[in-house]
PyMOL Python script that loads the backbone (N, CA, C, O; Angstrom):
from pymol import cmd

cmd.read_pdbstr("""\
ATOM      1  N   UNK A   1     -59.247 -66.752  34.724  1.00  0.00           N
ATOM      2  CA  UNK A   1     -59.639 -66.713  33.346  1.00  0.00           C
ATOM      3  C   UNK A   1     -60.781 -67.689  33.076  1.00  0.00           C
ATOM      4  O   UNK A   1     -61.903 -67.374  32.680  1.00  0.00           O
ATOM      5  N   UNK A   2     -60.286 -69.067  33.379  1.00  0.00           N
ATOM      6  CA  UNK A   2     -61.681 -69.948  33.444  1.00  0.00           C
ATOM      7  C   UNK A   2     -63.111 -69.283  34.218  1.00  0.00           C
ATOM      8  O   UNK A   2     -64.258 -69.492  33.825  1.00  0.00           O
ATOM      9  N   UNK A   3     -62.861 -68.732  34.991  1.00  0.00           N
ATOM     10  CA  UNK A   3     -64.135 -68.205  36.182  1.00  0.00           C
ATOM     11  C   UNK A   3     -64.945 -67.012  35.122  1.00  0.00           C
ATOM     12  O   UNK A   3     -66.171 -67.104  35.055  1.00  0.00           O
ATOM     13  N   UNK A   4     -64.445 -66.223  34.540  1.00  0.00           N
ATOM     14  CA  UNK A   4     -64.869 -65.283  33.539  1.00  0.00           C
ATOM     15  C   UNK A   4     -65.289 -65.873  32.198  1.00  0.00           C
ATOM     16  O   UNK A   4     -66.029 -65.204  31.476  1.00  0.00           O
ATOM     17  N   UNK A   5     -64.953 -66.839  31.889  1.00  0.00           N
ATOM     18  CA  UNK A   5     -65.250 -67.570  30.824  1.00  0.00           C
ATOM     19  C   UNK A   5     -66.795 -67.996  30.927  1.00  0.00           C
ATOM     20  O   UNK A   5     -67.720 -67.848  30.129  1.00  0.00           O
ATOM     21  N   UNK A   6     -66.732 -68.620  32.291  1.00  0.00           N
ATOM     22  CA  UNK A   6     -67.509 -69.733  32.667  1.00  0.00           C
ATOM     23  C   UNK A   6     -69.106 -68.695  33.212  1.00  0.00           C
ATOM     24  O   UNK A   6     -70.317 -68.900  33.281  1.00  0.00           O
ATOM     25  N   UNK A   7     -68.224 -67.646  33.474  1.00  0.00           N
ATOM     26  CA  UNK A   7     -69.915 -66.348  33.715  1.00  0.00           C
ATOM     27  C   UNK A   7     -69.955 -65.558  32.734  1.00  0.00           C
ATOM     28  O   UNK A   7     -70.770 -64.636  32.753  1.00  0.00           O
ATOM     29  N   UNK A   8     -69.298 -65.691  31.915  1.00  0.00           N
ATOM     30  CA  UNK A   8     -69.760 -65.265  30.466  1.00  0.00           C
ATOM     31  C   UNK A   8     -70.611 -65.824  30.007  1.00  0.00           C
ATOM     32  O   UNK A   8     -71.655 -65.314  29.599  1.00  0.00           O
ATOM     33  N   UNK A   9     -70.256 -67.229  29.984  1.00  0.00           N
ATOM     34  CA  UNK A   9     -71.337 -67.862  29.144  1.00  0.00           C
ATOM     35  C   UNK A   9     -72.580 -68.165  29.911  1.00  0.00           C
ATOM     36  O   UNK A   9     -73.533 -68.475  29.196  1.00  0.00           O
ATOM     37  N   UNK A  10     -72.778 -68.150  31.080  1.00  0.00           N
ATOM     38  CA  UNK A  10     -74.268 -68.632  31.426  1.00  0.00           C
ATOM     39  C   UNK A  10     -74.981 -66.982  31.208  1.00  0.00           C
ATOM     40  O   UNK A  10     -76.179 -66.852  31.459  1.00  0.00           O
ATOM     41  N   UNK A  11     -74.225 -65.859  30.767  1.00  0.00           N
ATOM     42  CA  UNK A  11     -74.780 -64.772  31.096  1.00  0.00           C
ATOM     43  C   UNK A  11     -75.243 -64.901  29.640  1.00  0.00           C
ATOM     44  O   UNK A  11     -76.438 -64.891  29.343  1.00  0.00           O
ATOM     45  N   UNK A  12     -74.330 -65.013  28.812  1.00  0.00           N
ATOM     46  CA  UNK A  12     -74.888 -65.221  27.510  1.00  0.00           C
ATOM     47  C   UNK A  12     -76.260 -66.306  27.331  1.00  0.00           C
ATOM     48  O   UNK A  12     -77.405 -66.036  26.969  1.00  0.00           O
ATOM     49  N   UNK A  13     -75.603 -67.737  27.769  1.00  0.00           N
ATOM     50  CA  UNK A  13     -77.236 -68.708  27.859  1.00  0.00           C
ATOM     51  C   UNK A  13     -78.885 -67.703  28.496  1.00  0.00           C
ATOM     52  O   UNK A  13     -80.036 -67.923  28.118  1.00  0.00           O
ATOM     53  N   UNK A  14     -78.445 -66.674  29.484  1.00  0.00           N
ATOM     54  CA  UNK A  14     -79.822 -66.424  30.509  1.00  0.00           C
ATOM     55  C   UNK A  14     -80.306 -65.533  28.962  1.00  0.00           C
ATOM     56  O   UNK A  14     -81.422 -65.720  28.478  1.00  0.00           O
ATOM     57  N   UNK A  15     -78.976 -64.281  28.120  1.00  0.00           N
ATOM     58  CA  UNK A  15     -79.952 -63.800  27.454  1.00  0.00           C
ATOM     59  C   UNK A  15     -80.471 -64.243  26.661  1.00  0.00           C
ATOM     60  O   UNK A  15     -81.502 -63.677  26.298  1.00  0.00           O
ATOM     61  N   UNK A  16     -80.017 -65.565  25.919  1.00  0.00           N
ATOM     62  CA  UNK A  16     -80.215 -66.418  24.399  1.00  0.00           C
ATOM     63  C   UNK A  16     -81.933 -66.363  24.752  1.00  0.00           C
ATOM     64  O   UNK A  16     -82.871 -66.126  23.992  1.00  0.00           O
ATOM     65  N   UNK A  17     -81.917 -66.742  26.495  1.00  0.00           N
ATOM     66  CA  UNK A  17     -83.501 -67.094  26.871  1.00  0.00           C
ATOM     67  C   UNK A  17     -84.364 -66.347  26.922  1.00  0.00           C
ATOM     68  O   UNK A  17     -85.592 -66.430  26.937  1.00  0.00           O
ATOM     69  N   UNK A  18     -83.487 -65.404  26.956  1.00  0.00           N
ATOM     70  CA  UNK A  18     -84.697 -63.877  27.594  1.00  0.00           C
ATOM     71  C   UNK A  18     -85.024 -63.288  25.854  1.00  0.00           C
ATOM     72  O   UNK A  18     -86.070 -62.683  25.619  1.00  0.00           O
ATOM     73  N   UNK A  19     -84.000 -63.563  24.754  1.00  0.00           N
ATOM     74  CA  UNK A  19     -84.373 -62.845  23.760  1.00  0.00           C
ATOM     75  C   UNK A  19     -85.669 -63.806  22.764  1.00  0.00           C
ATOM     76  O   UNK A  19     -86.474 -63.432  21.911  1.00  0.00           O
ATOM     77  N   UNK A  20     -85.331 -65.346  23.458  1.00  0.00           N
ATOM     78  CA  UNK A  20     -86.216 -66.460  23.245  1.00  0.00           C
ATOM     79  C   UNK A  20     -87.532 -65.993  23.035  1.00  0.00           C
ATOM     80  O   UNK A  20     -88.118 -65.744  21.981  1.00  0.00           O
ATOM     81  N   UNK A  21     -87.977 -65.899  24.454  1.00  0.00           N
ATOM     82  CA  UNK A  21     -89.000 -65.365  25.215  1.00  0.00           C
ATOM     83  C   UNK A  21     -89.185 -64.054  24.698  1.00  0.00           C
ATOM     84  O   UNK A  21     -89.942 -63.342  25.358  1.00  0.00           O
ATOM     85  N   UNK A  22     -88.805 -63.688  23.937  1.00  0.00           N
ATOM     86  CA  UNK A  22     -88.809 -61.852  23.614  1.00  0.00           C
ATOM     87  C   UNK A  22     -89.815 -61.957  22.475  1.00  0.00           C
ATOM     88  O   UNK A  22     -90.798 -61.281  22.173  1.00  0.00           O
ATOM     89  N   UNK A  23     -89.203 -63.100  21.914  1.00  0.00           N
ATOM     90  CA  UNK A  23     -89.638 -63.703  20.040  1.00  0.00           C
ATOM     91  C   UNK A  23     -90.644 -63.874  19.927  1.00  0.00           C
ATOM     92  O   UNK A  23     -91.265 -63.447  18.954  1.00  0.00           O
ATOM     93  N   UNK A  24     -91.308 -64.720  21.098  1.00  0.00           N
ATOM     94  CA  UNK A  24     -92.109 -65.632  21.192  1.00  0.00           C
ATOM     95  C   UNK A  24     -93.654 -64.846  21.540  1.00  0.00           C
ATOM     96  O   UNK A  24     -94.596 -64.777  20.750  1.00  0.00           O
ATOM     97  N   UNK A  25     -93.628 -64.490  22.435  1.00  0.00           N
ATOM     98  CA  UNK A  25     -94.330 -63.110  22.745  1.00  0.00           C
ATOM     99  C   UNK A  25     -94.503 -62.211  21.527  1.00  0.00           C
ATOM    100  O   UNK A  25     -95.544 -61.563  21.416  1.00  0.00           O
ATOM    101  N   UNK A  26     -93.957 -62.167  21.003  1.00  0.00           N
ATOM    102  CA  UNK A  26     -93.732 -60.949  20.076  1.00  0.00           C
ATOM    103  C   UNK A  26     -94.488 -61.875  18.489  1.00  0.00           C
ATOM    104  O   UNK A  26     -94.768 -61.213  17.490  1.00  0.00           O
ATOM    105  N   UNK A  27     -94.620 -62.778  18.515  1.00  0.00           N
ATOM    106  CA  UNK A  27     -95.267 -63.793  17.574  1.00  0.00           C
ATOM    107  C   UNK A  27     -96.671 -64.117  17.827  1.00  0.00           C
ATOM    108  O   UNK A  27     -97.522 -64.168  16.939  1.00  0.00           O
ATOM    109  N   UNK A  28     -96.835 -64.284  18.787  1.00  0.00           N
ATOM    110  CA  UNK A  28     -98.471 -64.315  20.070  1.00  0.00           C
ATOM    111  C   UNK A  28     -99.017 -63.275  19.812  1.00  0.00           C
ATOM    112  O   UNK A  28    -100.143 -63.386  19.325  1.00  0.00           O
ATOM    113  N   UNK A  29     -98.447 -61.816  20.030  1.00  0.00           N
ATOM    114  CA  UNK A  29     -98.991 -60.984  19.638  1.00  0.00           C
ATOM    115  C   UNK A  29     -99.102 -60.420  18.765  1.00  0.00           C
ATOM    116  O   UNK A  29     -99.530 -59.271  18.880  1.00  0.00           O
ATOM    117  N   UNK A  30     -98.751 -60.978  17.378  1.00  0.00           N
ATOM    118  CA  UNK A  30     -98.555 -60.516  16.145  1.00  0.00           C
ATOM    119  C   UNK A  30    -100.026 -61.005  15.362  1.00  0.00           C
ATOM    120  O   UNK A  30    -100.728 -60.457  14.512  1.00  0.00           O
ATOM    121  N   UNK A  31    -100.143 -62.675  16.294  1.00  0.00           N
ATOM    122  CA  UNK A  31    -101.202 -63.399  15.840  1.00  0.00           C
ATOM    123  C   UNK A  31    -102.252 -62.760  15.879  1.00  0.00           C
ATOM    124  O   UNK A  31    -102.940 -62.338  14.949  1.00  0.00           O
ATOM    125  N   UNK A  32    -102.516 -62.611  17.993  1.00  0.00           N
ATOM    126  CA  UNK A  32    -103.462 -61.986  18.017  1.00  0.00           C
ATOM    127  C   UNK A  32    -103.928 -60.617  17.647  1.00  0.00           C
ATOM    128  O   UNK A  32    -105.100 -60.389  17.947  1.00  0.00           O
ATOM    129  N   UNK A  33    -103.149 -59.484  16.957  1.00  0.00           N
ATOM    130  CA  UNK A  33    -103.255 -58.463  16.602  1.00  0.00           C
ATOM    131  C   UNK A  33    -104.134 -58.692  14.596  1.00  0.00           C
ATOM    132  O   UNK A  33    -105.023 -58.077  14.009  1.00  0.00           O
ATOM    133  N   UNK A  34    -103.375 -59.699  14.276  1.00  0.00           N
ATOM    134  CA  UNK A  34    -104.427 -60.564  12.743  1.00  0.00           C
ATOM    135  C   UNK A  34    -105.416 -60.696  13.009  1.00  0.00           C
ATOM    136  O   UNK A  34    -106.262 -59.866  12.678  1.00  0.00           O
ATOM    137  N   UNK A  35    -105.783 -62.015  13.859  1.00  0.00           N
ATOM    138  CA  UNK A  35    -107.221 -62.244  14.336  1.00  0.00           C
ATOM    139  C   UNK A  35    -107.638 -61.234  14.570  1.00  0.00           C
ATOM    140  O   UNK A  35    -108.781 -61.284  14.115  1.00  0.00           O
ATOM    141  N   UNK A  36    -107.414 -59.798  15.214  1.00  0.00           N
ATOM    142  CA  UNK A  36    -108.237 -58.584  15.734  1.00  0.00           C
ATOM    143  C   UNK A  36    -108.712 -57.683  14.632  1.00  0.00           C
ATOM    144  O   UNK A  36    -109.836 -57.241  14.394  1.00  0.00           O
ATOM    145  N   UNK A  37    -107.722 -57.549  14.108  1.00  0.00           N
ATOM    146  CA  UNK A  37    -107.964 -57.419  12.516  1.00  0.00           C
ATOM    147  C   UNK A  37    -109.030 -57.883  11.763  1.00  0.00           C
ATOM    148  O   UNK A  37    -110.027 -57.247  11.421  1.00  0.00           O
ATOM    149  N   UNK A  38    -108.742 -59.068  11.524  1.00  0.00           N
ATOM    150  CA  UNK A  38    -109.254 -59.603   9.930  1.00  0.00           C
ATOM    151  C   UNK A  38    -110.777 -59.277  10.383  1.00  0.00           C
ATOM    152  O   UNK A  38    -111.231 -59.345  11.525  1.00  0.00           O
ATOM    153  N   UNK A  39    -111.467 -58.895   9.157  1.00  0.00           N
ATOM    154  CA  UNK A  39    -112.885 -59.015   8.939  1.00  0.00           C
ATOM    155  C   UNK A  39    -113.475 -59.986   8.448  1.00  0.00           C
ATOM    156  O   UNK A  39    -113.308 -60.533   7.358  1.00  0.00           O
ATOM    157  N   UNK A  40    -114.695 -60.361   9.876  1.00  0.00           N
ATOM    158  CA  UNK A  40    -114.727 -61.422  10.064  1.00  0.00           C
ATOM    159  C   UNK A  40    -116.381 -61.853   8.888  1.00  0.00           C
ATOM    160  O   UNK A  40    -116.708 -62.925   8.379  1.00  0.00           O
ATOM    161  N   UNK A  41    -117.076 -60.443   8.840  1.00  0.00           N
ATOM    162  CA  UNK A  41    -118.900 -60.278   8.627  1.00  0.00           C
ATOM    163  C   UNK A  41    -118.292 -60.738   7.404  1.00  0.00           C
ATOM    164  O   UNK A  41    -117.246 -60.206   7.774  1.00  0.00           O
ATOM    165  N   UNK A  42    -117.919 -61.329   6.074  1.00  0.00           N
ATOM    166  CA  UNK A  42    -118.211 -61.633   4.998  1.00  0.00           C
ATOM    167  C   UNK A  42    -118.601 -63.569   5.053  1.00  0.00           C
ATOM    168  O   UNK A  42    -119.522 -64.094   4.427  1.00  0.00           O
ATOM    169  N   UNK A  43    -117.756 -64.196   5.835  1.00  0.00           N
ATOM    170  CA  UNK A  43    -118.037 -65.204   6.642  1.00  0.00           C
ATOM    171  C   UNK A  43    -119.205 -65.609   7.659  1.00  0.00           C
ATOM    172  O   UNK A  43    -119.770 -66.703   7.668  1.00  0.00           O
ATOM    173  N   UNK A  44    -119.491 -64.433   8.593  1.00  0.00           N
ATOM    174  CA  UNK A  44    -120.601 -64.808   8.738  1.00  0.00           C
ATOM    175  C   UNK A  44    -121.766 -64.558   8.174  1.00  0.00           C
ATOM    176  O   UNK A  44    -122.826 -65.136   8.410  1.00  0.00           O
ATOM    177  N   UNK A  45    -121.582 -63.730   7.457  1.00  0.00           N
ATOM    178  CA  UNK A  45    -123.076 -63.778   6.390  1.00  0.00           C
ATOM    179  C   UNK A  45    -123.148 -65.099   5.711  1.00  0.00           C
ATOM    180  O   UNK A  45    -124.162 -65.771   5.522  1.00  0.00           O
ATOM    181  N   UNK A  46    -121.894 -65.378   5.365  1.00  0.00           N
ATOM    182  CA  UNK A  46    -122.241 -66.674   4.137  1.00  0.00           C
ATOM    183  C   UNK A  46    -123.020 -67.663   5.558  1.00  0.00           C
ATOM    184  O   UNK A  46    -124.147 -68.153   5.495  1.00  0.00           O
ATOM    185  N   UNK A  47    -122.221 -67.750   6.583  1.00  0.00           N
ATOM    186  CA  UNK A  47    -123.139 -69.052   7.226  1.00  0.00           C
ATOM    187  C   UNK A  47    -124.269 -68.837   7.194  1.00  0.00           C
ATOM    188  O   UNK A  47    -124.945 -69.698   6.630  1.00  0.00           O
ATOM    189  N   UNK A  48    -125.003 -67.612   7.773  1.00  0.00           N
ATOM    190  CA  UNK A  48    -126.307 -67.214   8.388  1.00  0.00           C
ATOM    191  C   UNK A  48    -126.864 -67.648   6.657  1.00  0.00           C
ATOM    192  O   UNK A  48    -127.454 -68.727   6.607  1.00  0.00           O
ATOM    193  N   UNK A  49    -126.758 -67.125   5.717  1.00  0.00           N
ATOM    194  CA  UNK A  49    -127.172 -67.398   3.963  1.00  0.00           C
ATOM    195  C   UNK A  49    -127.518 -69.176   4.306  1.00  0.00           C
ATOM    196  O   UNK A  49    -128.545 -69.798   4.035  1.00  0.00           O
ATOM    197  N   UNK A  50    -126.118 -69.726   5.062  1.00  0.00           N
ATOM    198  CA  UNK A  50    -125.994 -71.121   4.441  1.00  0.00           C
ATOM    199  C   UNK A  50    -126.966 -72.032   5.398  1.00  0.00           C
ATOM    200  O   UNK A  50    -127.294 -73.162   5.036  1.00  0.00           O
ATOM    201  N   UNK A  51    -127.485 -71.372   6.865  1.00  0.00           N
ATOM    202  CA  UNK A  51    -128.557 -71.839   7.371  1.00  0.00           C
ATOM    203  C   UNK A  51    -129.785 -71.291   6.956  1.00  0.00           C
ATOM    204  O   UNK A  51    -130.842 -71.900   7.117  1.00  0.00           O
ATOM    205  N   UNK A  52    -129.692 -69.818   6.262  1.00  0.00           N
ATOM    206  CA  UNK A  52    -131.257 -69.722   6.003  1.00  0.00           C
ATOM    207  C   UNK A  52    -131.603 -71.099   5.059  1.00  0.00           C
ATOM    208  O   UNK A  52    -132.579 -71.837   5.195  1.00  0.00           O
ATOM    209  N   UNK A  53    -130.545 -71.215   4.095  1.00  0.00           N
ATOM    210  CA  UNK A  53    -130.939 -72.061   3.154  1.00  0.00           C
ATOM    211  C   UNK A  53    -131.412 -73.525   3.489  1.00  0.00           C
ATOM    212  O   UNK A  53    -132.331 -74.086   2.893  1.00  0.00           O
ATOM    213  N   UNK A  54    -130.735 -74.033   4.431  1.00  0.00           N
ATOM    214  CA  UNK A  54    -131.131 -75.191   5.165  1.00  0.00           C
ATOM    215  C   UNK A  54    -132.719 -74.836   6.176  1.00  0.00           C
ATOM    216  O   UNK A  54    -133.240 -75.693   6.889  1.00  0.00           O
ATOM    217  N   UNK A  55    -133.111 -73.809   6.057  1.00  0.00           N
ATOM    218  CA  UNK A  55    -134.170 -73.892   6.865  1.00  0.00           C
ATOM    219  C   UNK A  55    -134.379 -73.586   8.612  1.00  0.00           C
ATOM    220  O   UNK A  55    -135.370 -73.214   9.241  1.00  0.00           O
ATOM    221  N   UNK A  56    -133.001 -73.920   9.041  1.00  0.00           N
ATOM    222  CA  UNK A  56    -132.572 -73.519  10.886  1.00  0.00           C
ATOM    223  C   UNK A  56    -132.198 -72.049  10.982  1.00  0.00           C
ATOM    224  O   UNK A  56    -131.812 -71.463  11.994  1.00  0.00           O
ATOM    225  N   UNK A  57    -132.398 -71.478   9.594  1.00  0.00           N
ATOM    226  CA  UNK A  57    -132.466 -69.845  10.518  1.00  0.00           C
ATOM    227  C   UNK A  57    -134.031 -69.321  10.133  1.00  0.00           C
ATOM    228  O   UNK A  57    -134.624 -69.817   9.175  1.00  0.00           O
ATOM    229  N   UNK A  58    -134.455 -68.585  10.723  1.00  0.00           N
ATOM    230  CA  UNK A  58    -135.721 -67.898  10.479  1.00  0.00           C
ATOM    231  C   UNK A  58    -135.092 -66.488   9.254  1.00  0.00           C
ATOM    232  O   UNK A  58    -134.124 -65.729   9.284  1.00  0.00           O
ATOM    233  N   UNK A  59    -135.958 -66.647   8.520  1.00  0.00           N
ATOM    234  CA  UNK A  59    -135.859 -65.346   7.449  1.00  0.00           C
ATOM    235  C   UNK A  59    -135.662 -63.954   8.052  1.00  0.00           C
ATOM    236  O   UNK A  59    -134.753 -63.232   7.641  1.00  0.00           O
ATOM    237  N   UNK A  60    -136.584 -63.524   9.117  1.00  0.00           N
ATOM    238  CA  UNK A  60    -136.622 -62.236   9.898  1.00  0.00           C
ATOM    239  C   UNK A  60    -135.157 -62.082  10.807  1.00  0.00           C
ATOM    240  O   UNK A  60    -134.781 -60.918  10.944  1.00  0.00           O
ATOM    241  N   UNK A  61    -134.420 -63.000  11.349  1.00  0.00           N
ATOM    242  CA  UNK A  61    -133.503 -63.018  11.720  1.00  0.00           C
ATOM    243  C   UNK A  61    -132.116 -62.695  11.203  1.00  0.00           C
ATOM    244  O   UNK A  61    -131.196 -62.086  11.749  1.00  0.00           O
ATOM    245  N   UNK A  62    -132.207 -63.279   9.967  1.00  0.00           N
ATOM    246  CA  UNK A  62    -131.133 -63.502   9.072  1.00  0.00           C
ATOM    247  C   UNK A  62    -130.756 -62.060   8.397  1.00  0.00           C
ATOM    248  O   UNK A  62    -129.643 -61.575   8.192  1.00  0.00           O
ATOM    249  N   UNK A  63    -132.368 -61.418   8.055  1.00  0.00           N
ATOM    250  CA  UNK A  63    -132.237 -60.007   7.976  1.00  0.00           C
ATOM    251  C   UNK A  63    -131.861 -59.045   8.640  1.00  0.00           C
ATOM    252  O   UNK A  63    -131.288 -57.997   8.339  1.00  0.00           O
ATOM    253  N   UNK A  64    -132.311 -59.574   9.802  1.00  0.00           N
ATOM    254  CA  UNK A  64    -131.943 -58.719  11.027  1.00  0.00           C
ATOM    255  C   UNK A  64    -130.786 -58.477  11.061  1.00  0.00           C
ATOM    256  O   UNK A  64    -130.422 -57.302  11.016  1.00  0.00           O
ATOM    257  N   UNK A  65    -129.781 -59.617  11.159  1.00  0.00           N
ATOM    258  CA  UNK A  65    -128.523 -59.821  11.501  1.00  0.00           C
ATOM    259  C   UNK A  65    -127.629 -59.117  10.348  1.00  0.00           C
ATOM    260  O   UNK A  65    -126.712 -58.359  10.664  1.00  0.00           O
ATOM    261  N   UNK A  66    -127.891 -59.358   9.210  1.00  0.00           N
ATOM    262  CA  UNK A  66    -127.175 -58.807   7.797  1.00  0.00           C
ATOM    263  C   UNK A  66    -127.830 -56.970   7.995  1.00  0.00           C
ATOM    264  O   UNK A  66    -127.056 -56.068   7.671  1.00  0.00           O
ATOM    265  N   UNK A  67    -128.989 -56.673   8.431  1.00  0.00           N
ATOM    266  CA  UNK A  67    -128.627 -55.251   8.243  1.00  0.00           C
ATOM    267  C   UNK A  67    -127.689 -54.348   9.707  1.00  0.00           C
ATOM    268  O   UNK A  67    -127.191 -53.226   9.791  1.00  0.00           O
ATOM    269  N   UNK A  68    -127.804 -55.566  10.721  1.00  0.00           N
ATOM    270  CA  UNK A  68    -126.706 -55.093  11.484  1.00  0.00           C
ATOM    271  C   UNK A  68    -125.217 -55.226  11.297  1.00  0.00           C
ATOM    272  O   UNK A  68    -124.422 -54.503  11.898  1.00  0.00           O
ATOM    273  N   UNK A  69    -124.925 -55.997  10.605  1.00  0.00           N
ATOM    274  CA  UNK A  69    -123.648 -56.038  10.035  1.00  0.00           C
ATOM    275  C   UNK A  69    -123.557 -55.207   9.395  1.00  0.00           C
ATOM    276  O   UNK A  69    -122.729 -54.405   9.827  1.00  0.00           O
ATOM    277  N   UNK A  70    -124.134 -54.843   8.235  1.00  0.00           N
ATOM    278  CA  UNK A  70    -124.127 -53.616   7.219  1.00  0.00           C
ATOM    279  C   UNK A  70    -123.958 -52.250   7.962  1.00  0.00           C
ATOM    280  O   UNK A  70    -123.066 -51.523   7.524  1.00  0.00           O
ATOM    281  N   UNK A  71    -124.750 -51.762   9.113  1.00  0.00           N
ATOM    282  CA  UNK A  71    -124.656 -50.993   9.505  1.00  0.00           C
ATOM    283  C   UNK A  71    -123.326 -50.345  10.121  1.00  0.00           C
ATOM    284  O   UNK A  71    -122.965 -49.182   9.939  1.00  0.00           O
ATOM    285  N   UNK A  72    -122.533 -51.512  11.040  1.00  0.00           N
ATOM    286  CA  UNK A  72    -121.237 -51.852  12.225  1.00  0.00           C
ATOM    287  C   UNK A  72    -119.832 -52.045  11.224  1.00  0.00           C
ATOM    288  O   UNK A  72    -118.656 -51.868  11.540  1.00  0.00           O
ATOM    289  N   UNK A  73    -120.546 -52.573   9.598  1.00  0.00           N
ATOM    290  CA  UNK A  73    -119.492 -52.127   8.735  1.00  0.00           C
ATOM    291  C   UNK A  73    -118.946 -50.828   7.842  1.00  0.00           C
ATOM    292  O   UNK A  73    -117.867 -50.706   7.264  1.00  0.00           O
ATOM    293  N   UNK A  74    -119.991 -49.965   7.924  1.00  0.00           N
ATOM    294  CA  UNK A  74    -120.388 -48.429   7.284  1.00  0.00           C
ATOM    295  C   UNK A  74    -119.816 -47.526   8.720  1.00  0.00           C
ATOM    296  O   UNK A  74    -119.196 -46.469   8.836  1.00  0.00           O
ATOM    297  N   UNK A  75    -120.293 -48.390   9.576  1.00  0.00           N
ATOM    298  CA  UNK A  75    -119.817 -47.192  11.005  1.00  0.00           C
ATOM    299  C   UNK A  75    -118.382 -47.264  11.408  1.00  0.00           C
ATOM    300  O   UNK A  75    -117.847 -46.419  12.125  1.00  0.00           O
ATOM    301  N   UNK A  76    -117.592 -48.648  10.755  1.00  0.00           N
ATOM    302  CA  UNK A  76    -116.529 -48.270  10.739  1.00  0.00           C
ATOM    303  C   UNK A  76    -115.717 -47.975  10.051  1.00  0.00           C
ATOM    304  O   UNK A  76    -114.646 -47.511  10.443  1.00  0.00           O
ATOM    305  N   UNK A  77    -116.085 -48.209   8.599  1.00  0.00           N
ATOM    306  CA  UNK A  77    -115.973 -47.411   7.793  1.00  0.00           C
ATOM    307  C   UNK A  77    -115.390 -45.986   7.472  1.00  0.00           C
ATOM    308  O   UNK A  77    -114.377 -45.697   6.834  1.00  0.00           O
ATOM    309  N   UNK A  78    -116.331 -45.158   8.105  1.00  0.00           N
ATOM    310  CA  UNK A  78    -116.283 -43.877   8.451  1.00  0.00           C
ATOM    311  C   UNK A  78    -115.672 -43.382   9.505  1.00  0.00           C
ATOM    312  O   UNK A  78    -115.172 -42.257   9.482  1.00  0.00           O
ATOM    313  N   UNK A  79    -115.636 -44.283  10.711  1.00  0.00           N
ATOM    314  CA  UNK A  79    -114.311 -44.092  11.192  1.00  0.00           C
ATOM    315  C   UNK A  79    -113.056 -44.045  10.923  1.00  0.00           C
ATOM    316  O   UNK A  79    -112.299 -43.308  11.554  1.00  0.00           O
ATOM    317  N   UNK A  80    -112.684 -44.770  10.017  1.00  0.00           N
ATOM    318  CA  UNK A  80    -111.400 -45.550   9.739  1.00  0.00           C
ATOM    319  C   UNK A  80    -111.439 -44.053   8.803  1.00  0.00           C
ATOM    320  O   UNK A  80    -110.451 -43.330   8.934  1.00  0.00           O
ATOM    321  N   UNK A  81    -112.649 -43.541   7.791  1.00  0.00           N
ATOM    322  CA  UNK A  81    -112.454 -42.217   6.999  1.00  0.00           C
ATOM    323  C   UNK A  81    -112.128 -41.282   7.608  1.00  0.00           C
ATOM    324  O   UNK A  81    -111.092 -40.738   7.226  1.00  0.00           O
ATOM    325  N   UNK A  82    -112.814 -40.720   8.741  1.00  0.00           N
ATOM    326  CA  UNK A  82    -112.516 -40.031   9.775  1.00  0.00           C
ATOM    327  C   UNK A  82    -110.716 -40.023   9.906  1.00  0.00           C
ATOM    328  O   UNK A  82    -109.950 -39.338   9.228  1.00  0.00           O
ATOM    329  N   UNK A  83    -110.412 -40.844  10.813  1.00  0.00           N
ATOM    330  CA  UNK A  83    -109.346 -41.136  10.787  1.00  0.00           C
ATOM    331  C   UNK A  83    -108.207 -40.434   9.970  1.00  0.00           C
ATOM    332  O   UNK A  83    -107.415 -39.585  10.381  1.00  0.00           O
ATOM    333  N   UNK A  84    -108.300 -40.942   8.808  1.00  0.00           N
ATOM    334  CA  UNK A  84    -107.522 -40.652   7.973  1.00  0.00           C
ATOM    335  C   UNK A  84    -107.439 -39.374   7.633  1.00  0.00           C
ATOM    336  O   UNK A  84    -106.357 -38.903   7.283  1.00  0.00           O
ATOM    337  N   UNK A  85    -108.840 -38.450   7.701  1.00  0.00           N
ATOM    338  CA  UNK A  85    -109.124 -36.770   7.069  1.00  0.00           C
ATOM    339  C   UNK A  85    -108.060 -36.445   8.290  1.00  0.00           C
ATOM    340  O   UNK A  85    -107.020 -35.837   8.035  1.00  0.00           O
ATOM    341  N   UNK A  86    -108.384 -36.896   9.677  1.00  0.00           N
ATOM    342  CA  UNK A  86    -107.888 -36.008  10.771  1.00  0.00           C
ATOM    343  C   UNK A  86    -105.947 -36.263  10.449  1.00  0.00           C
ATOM    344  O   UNK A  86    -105.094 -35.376  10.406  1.00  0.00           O
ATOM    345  N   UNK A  87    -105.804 -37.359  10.320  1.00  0.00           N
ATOM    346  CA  UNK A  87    -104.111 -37.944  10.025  1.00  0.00           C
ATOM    347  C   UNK A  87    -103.434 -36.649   8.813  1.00  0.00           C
ATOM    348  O   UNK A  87    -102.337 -36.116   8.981  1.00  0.00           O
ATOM    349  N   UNK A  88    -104.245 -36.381   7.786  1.00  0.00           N
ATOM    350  CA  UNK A  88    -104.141 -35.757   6.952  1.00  0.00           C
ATOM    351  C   UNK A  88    -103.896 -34.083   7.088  1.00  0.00           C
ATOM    352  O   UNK A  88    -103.085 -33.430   6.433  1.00  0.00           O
ATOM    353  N   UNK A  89    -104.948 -33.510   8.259  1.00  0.00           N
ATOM    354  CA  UNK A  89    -104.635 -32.205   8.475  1.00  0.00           C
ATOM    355  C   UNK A  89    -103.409 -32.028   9.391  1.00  0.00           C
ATOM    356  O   UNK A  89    -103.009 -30.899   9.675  1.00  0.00           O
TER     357      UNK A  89
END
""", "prot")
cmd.dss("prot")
cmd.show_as("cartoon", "prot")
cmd.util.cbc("prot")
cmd.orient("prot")
């Protein structure tokens, strides 16, 4: 009876660990699935804005960069529209 007791419980301790480890993982990737997420271009425009203004970005650049954002945000955009027409039929 003691002997069954006694491998009960480390069987119980190995899963406490394994469901530990289950959590934990499962939190890591919750994070990194946010970060993958979040949109990031409203932030970097303000910097690129906040160095043109200081003078360390060049004007032609700054444009550059904001109509490529504009563009990579419309293109997904329309994906994400896409998406949804096709989810829909």
């Amino acid at each position: 009876m003691q002997k069954i007791s006694t491998e009960s419980s480390a069987k119980i301790d190995t899963l406490k660990g394994s469901i530990a480890s289950a959590l934990e993982k499962k939190a890591k990737w919750k994070k990194e699935n946010e970060r993958r997420r979040h949109d990031y271009v409203p932030f970097l425009l303000a910097a690129l804005k906040h160095l043109a203004k200081k003078g360390t970005l060049v004007e032609p650049a700054f444009n550059k960069g904001k109509e490529a954002a504009k563009e990579a945000y419309e293109k997904a955009k329309a994906a994400e529209e896409a998406k949804k027409t096709a989810a829909a039929k």
